[in-house]
ZAMARGU-4260 file (C-alpha; in steps of 0.2 Angstrom, whole numbers, plus 5000, padded with zeros to 4 digits):
<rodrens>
0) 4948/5022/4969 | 4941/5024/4952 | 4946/5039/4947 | 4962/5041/4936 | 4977/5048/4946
5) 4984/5064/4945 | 5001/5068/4940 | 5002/5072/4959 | 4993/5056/4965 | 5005/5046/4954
10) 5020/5053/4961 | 5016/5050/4980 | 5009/5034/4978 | 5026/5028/4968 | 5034/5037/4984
15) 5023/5026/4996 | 5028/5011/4985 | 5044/5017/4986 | 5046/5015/5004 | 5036/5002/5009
20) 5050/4993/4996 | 5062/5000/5008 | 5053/4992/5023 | 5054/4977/5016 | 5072/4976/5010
25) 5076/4981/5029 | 5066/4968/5040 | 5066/4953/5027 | 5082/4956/5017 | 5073/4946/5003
30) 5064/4960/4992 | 5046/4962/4991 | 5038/4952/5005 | 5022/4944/4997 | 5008/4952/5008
35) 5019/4967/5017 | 5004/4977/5010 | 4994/4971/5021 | 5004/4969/5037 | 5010/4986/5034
40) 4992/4990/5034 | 4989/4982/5050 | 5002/4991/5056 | 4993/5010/5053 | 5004/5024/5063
45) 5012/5035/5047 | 5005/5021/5034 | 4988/5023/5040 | 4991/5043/5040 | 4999/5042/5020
50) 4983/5029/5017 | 4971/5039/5020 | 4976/5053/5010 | 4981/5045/4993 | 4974/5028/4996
55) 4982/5011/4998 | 4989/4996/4986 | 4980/4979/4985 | 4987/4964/4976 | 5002/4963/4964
60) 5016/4975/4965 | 5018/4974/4945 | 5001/4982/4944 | 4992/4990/4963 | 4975/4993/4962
65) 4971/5006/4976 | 4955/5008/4985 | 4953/5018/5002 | 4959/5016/5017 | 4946/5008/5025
70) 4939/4998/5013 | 4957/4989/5011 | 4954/4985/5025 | 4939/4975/5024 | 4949/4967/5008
75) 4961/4961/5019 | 4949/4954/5033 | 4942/4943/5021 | 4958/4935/5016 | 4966/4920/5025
</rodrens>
């Protein structure tokens, strides 16, 4: 998504952040899971509902870059 975030858009996507954080800690116990993005993604229910409203977070968890649903999806099909 191209366009800067609002202070509103910052917010929820640091919630989302947030709590996909928490879903890692939960299943894993080892911190971020490299790729839980993406399987989280894969999963869609609720994340799929919260991606398509504020986008979704692609690549480094130091510095997301967020791009709509759908196209994150093809991201993610092209990778291994």
């Amino acid at each position: 998504m191209p366009e800067q975030p609002t202070e509103d858009l910052a917010r929820q996507r640091a919630q989302l952040i947030e709590a996909m954080s928490g879903v890692s800690e939960e299943r894993w116990c080892a911190g971020w899971l490299h790729g839980l993005e993406q399987r989280l993604h894969a999963e869609g229910g609720i994340w799929e509902t919260i991606g398509r409203s504020i986008g979704w977070p692609v690549g480094d968890y130091e510095e997301w870059t967020w791009f709509p649903w759908d196209e994150a999806a093809q991201i993610f099909a092209g990778q291994p």
